[in-house]
PDB file of N, CA, C and O in Angstrom:
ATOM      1  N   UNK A   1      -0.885 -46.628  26.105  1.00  0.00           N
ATOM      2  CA  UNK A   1      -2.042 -47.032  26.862  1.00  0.00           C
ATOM      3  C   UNK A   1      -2.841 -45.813  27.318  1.00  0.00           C
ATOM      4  O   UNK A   1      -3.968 -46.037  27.758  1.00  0.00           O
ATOM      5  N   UNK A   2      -2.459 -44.712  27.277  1.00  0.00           N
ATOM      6  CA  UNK A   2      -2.814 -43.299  27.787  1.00  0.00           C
ATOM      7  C   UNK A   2      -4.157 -42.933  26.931  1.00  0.00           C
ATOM      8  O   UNK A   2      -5.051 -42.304  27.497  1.00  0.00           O
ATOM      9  N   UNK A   3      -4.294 -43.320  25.598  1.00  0.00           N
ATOM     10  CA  UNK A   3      -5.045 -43.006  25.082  1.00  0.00           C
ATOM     11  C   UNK A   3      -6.736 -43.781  25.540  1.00  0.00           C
ATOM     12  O   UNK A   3      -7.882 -43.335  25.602  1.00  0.00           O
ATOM     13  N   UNK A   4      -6.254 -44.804  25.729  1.00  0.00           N
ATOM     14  CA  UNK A   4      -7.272 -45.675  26.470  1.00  0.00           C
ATOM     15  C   UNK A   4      -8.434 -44.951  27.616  1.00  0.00           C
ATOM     16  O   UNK A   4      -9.522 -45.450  27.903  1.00  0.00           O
ATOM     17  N   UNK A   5      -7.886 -43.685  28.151  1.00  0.00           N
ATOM     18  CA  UNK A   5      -8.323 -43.104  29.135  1.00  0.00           C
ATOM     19  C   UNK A   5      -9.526 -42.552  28.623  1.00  0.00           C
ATOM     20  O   UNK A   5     -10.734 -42.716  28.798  1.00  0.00           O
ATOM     21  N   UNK A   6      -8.431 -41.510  27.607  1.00  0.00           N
ATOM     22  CA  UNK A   6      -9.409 -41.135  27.023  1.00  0.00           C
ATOM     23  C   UNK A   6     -10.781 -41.525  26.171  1.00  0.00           C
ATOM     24  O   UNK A   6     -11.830 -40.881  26.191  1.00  0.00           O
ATOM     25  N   UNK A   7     -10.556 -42.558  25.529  1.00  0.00           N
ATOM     26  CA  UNK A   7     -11.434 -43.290  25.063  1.00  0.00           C
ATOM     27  C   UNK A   7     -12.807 -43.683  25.974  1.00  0.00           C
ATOM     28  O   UNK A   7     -13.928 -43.699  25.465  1.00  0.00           O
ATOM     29  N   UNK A   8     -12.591 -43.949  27.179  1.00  0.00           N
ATOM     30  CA  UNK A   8     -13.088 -44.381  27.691  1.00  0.00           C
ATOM     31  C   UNK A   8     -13.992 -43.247  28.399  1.00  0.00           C
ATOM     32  O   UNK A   8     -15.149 -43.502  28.736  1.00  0.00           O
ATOM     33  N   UNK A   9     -13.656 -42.523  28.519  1.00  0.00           N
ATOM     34  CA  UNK A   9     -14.421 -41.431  29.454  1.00  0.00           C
ATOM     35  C   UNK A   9     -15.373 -40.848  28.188  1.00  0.00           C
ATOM     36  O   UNK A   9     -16.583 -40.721  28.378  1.00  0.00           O
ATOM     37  N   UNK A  10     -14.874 -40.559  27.109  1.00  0.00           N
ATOM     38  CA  UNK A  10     -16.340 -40.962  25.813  1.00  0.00           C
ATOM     39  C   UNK A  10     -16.715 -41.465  25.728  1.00  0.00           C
ATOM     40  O   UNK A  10     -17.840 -41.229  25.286  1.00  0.00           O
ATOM     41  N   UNK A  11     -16.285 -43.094  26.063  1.00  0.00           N
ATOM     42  CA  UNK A  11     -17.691 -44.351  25.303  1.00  0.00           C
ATOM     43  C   UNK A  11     -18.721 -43.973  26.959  1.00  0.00           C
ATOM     44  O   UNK A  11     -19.951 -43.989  26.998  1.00  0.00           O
ATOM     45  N   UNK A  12     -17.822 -43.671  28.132  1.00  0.00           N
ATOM     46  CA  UNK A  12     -18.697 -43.407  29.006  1.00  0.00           C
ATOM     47  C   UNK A  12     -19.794 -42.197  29.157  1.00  0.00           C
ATOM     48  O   UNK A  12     -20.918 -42.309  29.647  1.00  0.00           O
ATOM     49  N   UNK A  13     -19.123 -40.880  28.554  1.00  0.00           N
ATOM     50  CA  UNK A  13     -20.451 -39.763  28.298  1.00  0.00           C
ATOM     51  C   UNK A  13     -21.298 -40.306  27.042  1.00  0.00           C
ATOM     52  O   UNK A  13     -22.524 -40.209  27.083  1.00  0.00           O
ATOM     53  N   UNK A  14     -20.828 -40.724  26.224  1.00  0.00           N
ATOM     54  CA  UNK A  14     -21.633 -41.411  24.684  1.00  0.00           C
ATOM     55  C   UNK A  14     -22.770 -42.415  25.521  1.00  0.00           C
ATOM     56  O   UNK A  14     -23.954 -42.267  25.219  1.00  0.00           O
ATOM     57  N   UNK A  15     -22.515 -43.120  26.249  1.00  0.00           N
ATOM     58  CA  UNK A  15     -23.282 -44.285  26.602  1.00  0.00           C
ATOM     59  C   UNK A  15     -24.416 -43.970  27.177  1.00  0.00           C
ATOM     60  O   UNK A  15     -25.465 -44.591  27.004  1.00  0.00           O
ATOM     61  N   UNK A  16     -24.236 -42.705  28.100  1.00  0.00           N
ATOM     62  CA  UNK A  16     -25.238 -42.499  29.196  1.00  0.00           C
ATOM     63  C   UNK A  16     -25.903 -40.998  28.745  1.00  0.00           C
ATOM     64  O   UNK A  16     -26.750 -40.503  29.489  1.00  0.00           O
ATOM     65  N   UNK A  17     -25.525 -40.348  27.600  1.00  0.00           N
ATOM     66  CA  UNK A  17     -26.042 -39.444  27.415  1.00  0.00           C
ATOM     67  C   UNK A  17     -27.389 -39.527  27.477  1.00  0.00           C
ATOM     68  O   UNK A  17     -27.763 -38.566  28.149  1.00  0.00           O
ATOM     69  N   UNK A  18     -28.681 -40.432  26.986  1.00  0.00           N
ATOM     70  CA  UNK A  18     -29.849 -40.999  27.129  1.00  0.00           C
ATOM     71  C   UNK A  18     -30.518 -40.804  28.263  1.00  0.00           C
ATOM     72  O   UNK A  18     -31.514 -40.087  28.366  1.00  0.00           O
ATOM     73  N   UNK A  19     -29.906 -41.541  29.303  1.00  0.00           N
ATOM     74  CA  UNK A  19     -30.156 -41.759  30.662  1.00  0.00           C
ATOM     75  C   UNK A  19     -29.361 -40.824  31.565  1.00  0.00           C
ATOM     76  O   UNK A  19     -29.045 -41.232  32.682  1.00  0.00           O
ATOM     77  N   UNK A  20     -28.957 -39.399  31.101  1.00  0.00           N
ATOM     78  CA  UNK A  20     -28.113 -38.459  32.180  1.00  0.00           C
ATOM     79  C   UNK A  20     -28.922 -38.385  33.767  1.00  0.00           C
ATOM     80  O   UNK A  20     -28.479 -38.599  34.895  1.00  0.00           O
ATOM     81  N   UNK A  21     -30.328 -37.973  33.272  1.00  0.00           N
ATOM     82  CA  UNK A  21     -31.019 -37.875  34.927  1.00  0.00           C
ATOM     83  C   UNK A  21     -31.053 -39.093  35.371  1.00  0.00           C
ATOM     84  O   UNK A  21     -31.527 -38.868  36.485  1.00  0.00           O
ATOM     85  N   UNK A  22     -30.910 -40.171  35.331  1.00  0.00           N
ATOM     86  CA  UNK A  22     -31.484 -41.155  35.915  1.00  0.00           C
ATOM     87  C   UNK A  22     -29.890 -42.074  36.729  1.00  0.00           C
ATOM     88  O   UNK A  22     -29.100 -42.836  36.171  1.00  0.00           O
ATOM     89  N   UNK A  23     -29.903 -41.752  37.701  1.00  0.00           N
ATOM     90  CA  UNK A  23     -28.298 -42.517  38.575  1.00  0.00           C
ATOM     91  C   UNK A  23     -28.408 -43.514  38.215  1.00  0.00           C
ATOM     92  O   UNK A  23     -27.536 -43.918  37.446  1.00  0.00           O
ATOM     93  N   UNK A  24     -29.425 -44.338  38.548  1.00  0.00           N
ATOM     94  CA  UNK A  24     -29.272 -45.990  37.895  1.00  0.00           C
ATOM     95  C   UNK A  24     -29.176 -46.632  36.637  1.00  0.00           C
ATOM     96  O   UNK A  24     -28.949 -47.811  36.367  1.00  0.00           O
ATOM     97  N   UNK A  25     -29.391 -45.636  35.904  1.00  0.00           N
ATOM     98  CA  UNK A  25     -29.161 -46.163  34.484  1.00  0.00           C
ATOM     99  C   UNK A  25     -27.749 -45.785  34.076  1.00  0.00           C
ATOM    100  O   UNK A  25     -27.061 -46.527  33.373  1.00  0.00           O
ATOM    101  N   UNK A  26     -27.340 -44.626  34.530  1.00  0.00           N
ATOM    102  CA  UNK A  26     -26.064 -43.821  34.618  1.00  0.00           C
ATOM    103  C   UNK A  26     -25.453 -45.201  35.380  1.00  0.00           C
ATOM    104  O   UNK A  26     -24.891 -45.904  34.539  1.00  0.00           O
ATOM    105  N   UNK A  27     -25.423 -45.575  36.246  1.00  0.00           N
ATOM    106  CA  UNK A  27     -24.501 -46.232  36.685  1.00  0.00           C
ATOM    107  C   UNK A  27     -24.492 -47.778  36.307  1.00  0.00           C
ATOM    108  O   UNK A  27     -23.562 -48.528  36.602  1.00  0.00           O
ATOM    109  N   UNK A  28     -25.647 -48.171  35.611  1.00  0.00           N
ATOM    110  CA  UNK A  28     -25.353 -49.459  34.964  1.00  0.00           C
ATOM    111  C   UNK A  28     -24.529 -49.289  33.347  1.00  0.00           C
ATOM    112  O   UNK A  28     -23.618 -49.990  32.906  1.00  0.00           O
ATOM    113  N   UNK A  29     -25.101 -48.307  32.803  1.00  0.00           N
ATOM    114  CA  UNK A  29     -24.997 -47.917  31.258  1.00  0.00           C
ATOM    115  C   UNK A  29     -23.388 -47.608  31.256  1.00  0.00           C
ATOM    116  O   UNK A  29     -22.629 -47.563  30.288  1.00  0.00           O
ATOM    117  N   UNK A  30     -23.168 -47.449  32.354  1.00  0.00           N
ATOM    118  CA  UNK A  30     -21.587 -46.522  31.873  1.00  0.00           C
ATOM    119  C   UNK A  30     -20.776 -48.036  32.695  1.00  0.00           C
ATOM    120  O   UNK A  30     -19.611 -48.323  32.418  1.00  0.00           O
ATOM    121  N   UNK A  31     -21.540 -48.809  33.619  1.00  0.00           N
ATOM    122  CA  UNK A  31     -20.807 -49.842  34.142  1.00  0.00           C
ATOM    123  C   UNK A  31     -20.286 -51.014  32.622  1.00  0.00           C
ATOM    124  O   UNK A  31     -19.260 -51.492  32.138  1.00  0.00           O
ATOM    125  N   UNK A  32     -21.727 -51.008  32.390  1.00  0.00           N
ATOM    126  CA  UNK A  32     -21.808 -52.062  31.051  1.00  0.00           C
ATOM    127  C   UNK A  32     -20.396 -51.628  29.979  1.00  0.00           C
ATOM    128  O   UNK A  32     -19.431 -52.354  29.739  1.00  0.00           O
ATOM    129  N   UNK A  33     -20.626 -50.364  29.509  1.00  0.00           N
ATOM    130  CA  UNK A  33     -19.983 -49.910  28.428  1.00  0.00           C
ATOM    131  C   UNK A  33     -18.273 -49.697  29.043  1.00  0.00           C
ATOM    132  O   UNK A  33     -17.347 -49.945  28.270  1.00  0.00           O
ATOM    133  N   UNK A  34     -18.010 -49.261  30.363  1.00  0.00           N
ATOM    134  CA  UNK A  34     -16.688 -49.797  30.538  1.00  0.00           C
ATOM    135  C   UNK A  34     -15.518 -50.785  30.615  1.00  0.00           C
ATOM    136  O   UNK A  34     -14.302 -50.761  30.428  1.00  0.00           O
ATOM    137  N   UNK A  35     -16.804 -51.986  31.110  1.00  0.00           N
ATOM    138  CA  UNK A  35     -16.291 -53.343  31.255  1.00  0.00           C
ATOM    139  C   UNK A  35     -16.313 -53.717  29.828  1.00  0.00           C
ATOM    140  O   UNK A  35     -15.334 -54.331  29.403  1.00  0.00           O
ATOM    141  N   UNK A  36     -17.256 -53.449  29.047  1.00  0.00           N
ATOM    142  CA  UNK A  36     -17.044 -54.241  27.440  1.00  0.00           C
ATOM    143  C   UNK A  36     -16.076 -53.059  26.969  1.00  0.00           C
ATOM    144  O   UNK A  36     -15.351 -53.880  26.405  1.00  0.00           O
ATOM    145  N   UNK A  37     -15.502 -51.977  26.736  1.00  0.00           N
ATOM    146  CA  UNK A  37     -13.638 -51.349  26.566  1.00  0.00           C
ATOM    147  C   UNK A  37     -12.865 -51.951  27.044  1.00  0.00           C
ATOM    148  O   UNK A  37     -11.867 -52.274  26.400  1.00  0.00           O
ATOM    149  N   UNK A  38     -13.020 -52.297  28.244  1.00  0.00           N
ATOM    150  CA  UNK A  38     -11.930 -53.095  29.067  1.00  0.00           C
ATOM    151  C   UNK A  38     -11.664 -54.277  28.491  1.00  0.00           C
ATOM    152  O   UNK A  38     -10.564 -54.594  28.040  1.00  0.00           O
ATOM    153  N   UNK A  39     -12.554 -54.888  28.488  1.00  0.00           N
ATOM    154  CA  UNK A  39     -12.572 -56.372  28.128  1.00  0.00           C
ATOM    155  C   UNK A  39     -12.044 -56.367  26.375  1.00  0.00           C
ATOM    156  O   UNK A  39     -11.006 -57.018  26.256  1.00  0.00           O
ATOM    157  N   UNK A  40     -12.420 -55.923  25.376  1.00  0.00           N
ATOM    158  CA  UNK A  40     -12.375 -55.458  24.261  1.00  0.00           C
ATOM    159  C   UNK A  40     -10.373 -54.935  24.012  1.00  0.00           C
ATOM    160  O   UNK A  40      -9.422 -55.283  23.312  1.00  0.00           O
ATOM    161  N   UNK A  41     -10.544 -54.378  24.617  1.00  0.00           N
ATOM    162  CA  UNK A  41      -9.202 -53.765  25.151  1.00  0.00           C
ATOM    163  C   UNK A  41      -8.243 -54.965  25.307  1.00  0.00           C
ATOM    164  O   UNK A  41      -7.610 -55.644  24.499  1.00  0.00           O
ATOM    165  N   UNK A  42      -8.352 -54.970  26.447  1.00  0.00           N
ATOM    166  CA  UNK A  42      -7.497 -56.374  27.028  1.00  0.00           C
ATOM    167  C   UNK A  42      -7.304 -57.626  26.083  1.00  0.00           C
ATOM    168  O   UNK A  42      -6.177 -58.120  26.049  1.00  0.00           O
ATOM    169  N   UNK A  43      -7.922 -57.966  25.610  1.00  0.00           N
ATOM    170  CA  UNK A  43      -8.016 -59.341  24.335  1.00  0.00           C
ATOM    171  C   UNK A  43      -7.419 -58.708  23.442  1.00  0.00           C
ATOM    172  O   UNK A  43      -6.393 -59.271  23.061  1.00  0.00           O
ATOM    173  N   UNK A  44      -7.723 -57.476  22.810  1.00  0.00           N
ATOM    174  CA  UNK A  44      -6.829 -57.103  21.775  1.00  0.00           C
ATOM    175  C   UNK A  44      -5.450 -56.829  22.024  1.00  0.00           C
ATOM    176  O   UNK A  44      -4.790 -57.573  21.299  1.00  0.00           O
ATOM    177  N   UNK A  45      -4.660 -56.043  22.775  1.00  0.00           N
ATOM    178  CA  UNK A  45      -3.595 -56.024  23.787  1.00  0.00           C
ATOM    179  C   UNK A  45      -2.981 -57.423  23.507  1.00  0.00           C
ATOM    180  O   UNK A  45      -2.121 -57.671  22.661  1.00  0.00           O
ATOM    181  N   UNK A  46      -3.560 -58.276  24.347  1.00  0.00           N
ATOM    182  CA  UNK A  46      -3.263 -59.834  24.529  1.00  0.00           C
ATOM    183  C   UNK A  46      -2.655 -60.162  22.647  1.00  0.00           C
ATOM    184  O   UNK A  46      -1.559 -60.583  22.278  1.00  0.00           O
ATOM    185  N   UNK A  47      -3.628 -59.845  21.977  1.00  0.00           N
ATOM    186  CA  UNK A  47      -3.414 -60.666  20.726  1.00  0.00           C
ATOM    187  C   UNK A  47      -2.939 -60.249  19.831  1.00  0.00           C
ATOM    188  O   UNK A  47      -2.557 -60.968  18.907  1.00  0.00           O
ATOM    189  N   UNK A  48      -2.802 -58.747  19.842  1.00  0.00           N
ATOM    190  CA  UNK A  48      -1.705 -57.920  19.375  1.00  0.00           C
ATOM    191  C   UNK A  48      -0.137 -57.883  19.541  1.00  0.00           C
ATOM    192  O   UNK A  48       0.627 -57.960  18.579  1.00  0.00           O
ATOM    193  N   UNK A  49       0.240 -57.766  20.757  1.00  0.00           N
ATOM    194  CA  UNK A  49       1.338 -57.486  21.528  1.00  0.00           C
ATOM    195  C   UNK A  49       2.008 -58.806  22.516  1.00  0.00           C
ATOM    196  O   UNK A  49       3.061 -58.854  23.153  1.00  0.00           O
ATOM    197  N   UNK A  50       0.766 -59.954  22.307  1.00  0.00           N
ATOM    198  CA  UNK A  50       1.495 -60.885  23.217  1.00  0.00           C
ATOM    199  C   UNK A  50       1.119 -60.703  24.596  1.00  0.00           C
ATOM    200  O   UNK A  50       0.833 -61.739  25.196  1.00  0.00           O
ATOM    201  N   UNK A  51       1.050 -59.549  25.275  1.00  0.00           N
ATOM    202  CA  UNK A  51       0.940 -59.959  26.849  1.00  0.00           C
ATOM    203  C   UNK A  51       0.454 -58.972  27.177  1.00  0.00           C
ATOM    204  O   UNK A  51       0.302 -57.928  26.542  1.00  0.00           O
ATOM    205  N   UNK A  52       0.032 -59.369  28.718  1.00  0.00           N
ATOM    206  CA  UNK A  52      -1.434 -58.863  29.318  1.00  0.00           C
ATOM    207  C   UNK A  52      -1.128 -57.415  30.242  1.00  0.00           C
ATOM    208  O   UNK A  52      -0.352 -57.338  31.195  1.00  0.00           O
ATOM    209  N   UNK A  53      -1.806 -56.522  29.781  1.00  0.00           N
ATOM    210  CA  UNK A  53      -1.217 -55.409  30.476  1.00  0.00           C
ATOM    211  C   UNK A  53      -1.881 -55.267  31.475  1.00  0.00           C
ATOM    212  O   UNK A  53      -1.657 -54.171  31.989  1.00  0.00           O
ATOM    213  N   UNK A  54      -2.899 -56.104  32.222  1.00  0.00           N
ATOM    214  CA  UNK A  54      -3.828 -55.997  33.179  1.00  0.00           C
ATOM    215  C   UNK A  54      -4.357 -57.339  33.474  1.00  0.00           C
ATOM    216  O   UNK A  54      -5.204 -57.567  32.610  1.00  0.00           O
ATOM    217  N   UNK A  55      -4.270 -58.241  34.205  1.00  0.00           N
ATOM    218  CA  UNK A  55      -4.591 -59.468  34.416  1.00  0.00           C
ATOM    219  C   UNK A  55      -5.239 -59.486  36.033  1.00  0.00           C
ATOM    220  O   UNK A  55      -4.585 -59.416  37.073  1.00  0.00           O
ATOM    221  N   UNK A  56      -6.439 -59.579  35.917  1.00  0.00           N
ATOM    222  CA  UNK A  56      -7.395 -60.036  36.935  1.00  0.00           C
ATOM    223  C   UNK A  56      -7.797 -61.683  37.255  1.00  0.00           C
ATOM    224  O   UNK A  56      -8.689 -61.920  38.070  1.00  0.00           O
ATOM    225  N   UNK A  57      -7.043 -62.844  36.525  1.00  0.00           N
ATOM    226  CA  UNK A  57      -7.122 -63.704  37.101  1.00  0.00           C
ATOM    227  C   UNK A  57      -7.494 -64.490  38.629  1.00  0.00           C
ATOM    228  O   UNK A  57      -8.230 -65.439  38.899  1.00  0.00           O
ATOM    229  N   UNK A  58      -6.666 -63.660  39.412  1.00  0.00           N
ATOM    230  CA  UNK A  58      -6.505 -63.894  41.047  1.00  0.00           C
ATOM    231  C   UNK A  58      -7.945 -63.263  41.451  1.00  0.00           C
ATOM    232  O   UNK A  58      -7.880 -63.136  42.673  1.00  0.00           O
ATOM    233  N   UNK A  59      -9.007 -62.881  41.082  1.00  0.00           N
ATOM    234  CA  UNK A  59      -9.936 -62.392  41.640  1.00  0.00           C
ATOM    235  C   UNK A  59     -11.168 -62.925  40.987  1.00  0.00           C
ATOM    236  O   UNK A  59     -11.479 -63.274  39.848  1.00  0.00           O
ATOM    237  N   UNK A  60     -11.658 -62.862  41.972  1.00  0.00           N
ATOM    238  CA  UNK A  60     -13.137 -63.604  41.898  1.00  0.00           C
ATOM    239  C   UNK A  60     -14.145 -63.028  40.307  1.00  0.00           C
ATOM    240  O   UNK A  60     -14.053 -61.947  39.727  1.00  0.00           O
ATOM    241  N   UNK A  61     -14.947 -64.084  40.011  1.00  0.00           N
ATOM    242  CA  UNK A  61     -16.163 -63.649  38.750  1.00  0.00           C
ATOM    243  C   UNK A  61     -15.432 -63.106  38.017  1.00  0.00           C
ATOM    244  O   UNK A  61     -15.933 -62.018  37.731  1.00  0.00           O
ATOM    245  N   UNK A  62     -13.930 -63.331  37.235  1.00  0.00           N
ATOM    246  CA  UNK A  62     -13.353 -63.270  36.365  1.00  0.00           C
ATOM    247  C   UNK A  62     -13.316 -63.819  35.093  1.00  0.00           C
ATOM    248  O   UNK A  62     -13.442 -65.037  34.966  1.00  0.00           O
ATOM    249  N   UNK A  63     -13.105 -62.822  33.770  1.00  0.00           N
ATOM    250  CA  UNK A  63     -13.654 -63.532  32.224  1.00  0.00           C
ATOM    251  C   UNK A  63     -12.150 -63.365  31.663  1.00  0.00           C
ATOM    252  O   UNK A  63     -11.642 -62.313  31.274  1.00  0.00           O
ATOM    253  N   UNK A  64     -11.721 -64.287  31.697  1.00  0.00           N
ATOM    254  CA  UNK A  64     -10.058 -65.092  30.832  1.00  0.00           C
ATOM    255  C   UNK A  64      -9.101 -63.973  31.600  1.00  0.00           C
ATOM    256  O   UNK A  64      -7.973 -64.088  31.120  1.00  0.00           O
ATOM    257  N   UNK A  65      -9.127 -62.957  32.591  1.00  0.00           N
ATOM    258  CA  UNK A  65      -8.584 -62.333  33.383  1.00  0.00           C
ATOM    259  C   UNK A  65      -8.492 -60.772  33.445  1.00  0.00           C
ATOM    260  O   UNK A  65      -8.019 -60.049  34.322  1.00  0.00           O
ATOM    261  N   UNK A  66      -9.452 -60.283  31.512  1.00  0.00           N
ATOM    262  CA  UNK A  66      -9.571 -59.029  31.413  1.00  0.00           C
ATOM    263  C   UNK A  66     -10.326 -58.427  31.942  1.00  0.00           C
ATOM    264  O   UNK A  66     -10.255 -57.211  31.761  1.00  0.00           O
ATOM    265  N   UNK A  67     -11.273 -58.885  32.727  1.00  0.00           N
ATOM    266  CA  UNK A  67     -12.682 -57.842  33.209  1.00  0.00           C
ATOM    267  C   UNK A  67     -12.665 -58.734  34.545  1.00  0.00           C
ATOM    268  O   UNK A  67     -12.036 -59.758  34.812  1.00  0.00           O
ATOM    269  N   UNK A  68     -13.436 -58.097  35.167  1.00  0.00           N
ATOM    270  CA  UNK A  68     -13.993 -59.135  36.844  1.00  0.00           C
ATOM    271  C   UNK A  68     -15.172 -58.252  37.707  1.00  0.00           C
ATOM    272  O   UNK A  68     -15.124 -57.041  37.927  1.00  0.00           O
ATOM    273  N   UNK A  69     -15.776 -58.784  37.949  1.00  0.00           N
ATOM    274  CA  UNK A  69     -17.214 -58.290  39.124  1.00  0.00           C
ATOM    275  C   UNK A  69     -16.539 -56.897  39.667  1.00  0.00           C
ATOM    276  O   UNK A  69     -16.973 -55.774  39.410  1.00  0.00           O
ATOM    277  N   UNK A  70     -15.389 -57.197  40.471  1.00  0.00           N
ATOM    278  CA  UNK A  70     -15.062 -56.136  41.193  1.00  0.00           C
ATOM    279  C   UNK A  70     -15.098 -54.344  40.493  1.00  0.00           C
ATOM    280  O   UNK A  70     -15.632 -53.238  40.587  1.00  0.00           O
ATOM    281  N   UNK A  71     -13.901 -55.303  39.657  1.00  0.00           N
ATOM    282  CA  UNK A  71     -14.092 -53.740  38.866  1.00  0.00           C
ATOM    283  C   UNK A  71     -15.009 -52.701  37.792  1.00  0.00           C
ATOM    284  O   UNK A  71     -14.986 -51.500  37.520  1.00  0.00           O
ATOM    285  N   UNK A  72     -15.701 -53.725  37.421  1.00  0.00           N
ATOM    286  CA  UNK A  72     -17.064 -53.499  36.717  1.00  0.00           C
ATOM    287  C   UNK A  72     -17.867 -53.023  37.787  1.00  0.00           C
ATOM    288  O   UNK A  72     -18.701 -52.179  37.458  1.00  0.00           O
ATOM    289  N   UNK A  73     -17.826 -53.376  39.079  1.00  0.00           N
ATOM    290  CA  UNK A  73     -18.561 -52.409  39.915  1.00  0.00           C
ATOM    291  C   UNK A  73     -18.064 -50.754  40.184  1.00  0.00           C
ATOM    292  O   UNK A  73     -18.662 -49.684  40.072  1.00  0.00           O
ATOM    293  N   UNK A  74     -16.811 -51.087  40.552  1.00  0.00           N
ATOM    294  CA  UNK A  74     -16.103 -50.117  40.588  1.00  0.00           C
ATOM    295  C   UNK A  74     -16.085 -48.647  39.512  1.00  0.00           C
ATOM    296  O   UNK A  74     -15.961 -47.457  39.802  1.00  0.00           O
ATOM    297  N   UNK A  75     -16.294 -49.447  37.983  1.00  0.00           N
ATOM    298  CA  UNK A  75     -16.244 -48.816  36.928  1.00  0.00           C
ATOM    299  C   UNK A  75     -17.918 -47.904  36.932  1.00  0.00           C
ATOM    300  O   UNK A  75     -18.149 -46.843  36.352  1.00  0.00           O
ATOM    301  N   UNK A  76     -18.791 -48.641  37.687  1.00  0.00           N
ATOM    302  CA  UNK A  76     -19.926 -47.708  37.981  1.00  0.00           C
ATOM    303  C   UNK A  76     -20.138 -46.729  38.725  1.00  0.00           C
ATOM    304  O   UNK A  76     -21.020 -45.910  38.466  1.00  0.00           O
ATOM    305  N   UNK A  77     -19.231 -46.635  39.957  1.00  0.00           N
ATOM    306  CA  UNK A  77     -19.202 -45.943  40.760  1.00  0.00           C
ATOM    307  C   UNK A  77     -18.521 -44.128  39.994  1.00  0.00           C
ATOM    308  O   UNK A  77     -18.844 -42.958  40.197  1.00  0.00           O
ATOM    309  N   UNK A  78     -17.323 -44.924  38.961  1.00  0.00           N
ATOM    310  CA  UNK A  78     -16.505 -44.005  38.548  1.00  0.00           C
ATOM    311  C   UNK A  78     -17.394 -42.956  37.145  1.00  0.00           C
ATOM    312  O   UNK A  78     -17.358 -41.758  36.864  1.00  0.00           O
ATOM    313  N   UNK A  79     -18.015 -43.973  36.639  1.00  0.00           N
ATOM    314  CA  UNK A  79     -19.269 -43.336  35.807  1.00  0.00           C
ATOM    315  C   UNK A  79     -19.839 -42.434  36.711  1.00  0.00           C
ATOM    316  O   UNK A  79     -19.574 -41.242  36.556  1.00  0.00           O
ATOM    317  N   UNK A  80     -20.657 -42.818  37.734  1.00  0.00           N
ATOM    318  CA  UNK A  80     -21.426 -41.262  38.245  1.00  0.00           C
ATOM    319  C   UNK A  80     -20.484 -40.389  38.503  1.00  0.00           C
ATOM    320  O   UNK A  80     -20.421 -39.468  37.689  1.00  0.00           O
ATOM    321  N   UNK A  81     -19.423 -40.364  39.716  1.00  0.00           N
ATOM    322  CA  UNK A  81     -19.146 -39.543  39.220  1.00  0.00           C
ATOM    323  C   UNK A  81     -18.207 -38.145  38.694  1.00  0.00           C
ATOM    324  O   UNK A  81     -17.739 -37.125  39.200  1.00  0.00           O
ATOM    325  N   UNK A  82     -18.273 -38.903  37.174  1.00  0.00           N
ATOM    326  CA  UNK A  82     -17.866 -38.524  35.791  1.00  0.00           C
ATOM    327  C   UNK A  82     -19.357 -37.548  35.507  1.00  0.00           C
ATOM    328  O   UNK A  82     -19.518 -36.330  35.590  1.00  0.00           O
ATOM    329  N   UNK A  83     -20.109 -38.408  35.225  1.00  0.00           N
ATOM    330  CA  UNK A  83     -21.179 -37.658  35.072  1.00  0.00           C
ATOM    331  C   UNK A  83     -22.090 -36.695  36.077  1.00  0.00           C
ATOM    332  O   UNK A  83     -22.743 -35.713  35.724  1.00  0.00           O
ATOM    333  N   UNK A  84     -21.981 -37.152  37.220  1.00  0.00           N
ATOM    334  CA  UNK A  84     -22.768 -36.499  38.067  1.00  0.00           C
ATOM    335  C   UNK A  84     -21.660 -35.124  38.758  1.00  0.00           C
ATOM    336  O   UNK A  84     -22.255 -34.070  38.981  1.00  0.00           O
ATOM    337  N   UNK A  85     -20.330 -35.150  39.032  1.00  0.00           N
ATOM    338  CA  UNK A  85     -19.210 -34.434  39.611  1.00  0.00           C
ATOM    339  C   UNK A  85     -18.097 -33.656  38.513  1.00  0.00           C
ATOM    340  O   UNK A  85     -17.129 -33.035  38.952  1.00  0.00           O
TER     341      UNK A  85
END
């Protein structure tokens, strides 16, 4: 799962390279593109291996339990900053 990290902190500089000056695009662009890894992630996981290595069910604005509002916000916060820090 380690590799996942990494992955992710590229699709996140890849995503926002476009929009580097701009915080709000930075922080939607890298929100968007984390939650669709995650989500992407998680279903494959699921359908690969059988079971869920991350299940957000119990929390609110949740999609089949891989992604949710919360952390897709969260995942923006962690985009800036990545990019901005």
């Amino acid at each position: 799962m380690l590799p996942l990290y990494g992955f992710g902190a590229l699709t996140i500089i890849i995503s926002t390279l476009m929009v580097a000056d701009n915080a709000v695009l930075v922080y939607i662009c890298g929100m968007i593109a984390a939650t669709a890894l995650e989500y992407v992630t998680g279903a494959a996981m699921e359908a690969i291996f059988n079971m869920k290595y991350w299940d957000y069910s119990d929390k609110k604005f949740n999609l089949h339990g891989h992604i949710c509002l919360s952390s897709s916000l969260a995942w923006g916060v962690f985009t800036l900053l990545l990019i901005r820090v």
